[in-house]
C-alpha positions as CSV (number, residue, x, y, z in Angstrom):
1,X,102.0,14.6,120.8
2,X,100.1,12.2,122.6
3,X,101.0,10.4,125.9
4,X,102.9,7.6,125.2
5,X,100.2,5.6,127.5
6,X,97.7,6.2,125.1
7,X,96.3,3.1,122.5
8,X,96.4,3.2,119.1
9,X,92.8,2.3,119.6
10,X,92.0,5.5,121.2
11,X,93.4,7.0,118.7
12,X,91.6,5.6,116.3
13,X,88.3,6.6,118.0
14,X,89.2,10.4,118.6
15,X,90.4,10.2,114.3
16,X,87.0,9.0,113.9
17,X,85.1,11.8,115.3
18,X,87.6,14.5,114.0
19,X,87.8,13.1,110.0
20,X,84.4,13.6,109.6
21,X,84.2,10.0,107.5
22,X,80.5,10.3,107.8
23,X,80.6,13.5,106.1
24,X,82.8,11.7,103.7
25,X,80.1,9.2,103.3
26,X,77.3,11.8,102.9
27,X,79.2,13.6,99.7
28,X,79.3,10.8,98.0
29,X,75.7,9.5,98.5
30,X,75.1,12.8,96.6
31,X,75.7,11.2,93.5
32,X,72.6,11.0,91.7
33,X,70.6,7.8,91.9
34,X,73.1,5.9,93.4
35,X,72.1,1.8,93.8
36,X,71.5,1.2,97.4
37,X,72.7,-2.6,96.6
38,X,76.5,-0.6,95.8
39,X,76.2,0.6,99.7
40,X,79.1,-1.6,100.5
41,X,81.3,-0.4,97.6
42,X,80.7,3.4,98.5
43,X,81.6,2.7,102.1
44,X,84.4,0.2,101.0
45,X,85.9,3.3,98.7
46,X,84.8,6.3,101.3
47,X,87.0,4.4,104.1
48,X,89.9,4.1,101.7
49,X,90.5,7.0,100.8
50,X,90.4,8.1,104.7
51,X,92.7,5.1,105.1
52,X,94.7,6.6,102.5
53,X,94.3,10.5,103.6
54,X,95.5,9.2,107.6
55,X,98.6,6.6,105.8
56,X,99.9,9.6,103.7
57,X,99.6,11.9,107.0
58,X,101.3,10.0,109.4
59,X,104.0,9.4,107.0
60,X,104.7,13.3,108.0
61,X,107.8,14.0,109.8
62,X,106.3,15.2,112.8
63,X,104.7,11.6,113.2
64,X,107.7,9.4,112.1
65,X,109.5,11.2,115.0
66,X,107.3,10.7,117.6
67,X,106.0,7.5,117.3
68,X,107.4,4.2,115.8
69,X,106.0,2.5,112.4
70,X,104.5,-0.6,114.2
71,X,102.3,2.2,116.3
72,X,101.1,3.9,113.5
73,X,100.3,1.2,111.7
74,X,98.2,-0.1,114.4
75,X,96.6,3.2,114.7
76,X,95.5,2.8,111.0
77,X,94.2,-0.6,111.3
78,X,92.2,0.5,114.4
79,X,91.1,3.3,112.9
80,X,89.2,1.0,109.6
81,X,87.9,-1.0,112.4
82,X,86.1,1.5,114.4
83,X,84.6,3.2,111.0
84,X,83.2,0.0,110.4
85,X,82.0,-0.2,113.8
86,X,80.4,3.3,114.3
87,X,79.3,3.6,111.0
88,X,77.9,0.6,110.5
89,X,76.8,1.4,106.8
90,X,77.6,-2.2,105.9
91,X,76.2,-5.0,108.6
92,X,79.1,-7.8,108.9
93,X,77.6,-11.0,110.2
94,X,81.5,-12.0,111.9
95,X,85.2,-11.0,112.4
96,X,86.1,-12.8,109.4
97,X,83.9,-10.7,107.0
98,X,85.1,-8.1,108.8
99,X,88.9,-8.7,108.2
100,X,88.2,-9.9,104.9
101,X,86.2,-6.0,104.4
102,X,89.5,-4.0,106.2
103,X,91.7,-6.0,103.6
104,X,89.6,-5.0,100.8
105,X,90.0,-0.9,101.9
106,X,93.6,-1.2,102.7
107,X,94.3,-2.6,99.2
108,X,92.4,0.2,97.3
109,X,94.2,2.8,100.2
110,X,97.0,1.0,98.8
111,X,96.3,2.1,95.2
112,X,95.6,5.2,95.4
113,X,98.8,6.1,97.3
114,X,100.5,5.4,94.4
115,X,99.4,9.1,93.4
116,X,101.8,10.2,95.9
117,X,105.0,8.3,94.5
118,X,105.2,11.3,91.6
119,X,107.6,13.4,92.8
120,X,107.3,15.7,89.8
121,X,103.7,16.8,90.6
122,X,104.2,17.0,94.1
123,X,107.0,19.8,93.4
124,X,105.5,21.3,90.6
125,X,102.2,22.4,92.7
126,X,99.9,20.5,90.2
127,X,96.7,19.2,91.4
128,X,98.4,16.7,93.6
129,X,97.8,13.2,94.8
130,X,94.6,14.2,97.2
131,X,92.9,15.2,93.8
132,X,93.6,12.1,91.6
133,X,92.7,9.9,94.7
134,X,89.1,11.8,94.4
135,X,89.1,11.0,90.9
136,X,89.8,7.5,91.1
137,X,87.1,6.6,93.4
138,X,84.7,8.5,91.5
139,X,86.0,6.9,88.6
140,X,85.5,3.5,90.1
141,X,81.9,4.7,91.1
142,X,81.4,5.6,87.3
143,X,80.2,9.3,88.3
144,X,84.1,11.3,87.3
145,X,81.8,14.0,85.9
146,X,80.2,15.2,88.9
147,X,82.0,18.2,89.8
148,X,80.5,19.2,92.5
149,X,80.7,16.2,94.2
150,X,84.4,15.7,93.3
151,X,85.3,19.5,94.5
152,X,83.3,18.7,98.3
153,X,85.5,15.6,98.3
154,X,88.3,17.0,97.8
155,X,88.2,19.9,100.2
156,X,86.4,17.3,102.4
157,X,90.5,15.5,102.2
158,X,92.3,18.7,102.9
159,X,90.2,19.2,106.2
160,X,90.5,15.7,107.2
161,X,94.0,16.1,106.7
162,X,93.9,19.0,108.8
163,X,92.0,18.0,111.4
164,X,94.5,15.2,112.2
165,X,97.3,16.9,112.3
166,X,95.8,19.5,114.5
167,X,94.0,16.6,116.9
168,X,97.7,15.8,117.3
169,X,99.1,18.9,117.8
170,X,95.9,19.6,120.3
171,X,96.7,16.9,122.5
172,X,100.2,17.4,122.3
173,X,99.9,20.7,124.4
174,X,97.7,18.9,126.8
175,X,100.0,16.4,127.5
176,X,102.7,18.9,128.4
């Protein structure tokens, strides 16, 4: 995994490049005729379901053993601020807007990993959780008939998914 001399906040920056969240951001301003006053409330949703994507990730066992909660945690809560930063979709006149913004994503993230507390559909191979996330935020954007967008969002998921695990694996074979 990484060195242990690494920040979370370096992390955070290489997750941002390899989750793609501005691809994220791009499906969803696919929906048609979307209200550029709801700008904030697309990114708000967009980052938490990354937030939530990363969370459910880390909670893998080849995270939990290399690094401790408290460090992962920061990681996440770096990782919300630099999307805000880099993307920049929303302009946040202080820190306090800001926090008060990163609260606001880490309690939908929070929602919508309840999805991953049923155990039955997890081992049954339903849909699973990444789908119902998907269709919760496109519920909450009104637009849960858009199948094309939901299907590029939730394929977008699986490779962001992917793309952590395998920045961690990546820089776990350069650090050895």
């Amino acid at each position: 995994m990484f060195s242990k001399k690494i920040s979370s906040l370096d992390i955070a920056r290489k997750l941002v490049k390899v989750t793609g969240i501005q691809e994220t951001l791009e499906i969803l301003q696919e929906i048609k005729d979307p209200d550029p006053s709801r700008t904030g409330e697309y990114f708000k949703l967009v980052l938490a379901l990354s937030d939530c994507n990363l969370v459910q990730t880390l909670k893998e066992d080849i995270f939990a053993s290399e690094f401790e909660r408290e460090f992962l945690d920061s990681v996440i809560r770096d990782y919300i601020f630099e999307c805000i930063r880099v993307l920049a979709t929303v302009r946040m006149s202080d820190a306090q807007e800001v926090e008060t913004f990163r609260t606001a994503v880490q309690g939908i993230s929070k929602v919508l990993q309840e999805f991953w507390k049923d155990e039955e559909e997890l081992r049954s191979g339903g849909l699973g959780p990444r789908y119902y996330c998907v269709k919760e935020v496109l519920k909450r954007l009104n637009d849960e008939g858009d199948f094309d967008v939901h299907d590029a969002l939730f394929e977008h998921m699986y490779l962001e998914h992917k793309n952590i695990i395998d920045l961690f694996r990546e820089s776990s074979t350069k650090t050895k």
